[in-house]
C-alpha positions in Angstrom: 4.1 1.8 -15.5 7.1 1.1 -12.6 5.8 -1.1 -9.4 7.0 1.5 -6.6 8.0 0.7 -3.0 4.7 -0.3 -2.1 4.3 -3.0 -4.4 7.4 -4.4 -2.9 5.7 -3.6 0.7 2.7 -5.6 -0.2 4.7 -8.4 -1.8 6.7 -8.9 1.4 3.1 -8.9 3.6 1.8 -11.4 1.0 4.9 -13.4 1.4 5.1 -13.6 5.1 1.0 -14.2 4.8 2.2 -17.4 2.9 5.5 -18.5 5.1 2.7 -18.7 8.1 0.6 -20.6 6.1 3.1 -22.9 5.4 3.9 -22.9 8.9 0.5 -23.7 10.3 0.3 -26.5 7.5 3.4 -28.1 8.7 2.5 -27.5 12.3 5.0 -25.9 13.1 3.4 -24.7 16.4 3.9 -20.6 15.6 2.5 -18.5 17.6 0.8 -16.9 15.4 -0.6 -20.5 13.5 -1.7 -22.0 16.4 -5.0 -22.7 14.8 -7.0 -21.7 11.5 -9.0 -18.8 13.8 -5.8 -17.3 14.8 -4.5 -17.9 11.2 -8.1 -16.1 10.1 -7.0 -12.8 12.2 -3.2 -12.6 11.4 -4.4 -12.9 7.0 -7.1 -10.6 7.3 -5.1 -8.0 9.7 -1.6 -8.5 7.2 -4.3 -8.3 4.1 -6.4 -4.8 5.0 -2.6 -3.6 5.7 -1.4 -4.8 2.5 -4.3 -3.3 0.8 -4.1 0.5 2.1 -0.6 0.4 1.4 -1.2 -0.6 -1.9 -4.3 1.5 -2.4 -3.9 4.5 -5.0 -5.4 7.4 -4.7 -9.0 8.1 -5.5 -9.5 7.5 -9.2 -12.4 6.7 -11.2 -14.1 3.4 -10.9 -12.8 0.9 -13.0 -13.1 -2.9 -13.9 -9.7 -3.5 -12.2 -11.6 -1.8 -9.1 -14.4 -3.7 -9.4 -12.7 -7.3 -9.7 -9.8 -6.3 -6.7 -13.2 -4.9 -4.4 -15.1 -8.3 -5.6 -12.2 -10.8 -4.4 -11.8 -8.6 -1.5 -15.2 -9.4 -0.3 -14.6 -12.9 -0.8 -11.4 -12.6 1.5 -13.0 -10.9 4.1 -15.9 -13.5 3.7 -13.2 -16.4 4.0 -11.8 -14.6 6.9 -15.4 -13.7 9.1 -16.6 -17.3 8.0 -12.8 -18.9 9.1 -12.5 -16.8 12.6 -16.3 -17.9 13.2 -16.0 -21.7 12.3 -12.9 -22.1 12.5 -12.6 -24.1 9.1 -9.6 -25.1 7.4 -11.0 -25.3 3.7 -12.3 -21.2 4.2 -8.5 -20.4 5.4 -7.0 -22.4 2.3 -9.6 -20.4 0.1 -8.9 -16.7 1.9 -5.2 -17.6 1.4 -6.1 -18.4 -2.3 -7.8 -15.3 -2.7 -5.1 -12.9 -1.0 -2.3 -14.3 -2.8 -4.5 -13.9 -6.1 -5.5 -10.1 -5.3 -1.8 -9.4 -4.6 -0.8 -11.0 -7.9 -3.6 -8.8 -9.9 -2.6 -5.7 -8.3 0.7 -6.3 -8.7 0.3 -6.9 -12.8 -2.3 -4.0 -12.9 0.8 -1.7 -11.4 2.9 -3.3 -13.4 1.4 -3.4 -16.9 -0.8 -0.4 -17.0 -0.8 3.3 -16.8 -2.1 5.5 -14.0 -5.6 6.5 -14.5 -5.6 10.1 -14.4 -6.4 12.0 -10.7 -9.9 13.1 -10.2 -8.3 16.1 -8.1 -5.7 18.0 -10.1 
């Protein structure tokens, strides 16, 4: 299968979710990374948009939808337990986990064909 226009939508969400990161590690005193809570809302906000853009329509469950909805609970664990607390080492893991759920749905698009539409 072809990655479409929104695979190269979610990359650029993922990639800006990153350049913030690397903002907030360096300090850079962003707006937007002016803390990990902040941080939290901006990952989890730029995430659920990266993942209804990415979402296909409604196909049978799979293994590929089971792993993508398992680390997506993690992320918005990370996220809740990050905006709460306002932890570093969650917002390190939540940005672990989004740029790894971006990279599996990315190769998924990539490498495999289209699961067939329950509604035809």
């Amino acid at each position: 299968m072809r990655l479409s226009w929104k695979d190269g939508a979610t990359t650029v969400l993922t990639a800006a979710i990153v350049t913030l990161y690397a903002g907030y590690l360096a300090e850079a005193g962003w707006p937007l990374v002016s803390g990990p809570r902040a941080l939290a809302g901006v990952v989890l906000v730029a995430g659920l948009a990266a993942c209804a853009l990415g979402a296909a329509d409604t196909r049978p469950q799979t293994w590929a939808t089971r792993v993508g909805g398992g680390l997506g609970l993690i992320a918005f664990g990370c996220a809740v337990f990050t905006i709460i607390t306002g932890n570093a080492a969650t917002l390190a893991a939540l940005l672990a986990v989004t740029v790894v759920l971006w990279a599996f749905a990315t190769l998924r698009h990539a490498f495999t064909h289209p699961a067939p539409l329950a509604h035809r």
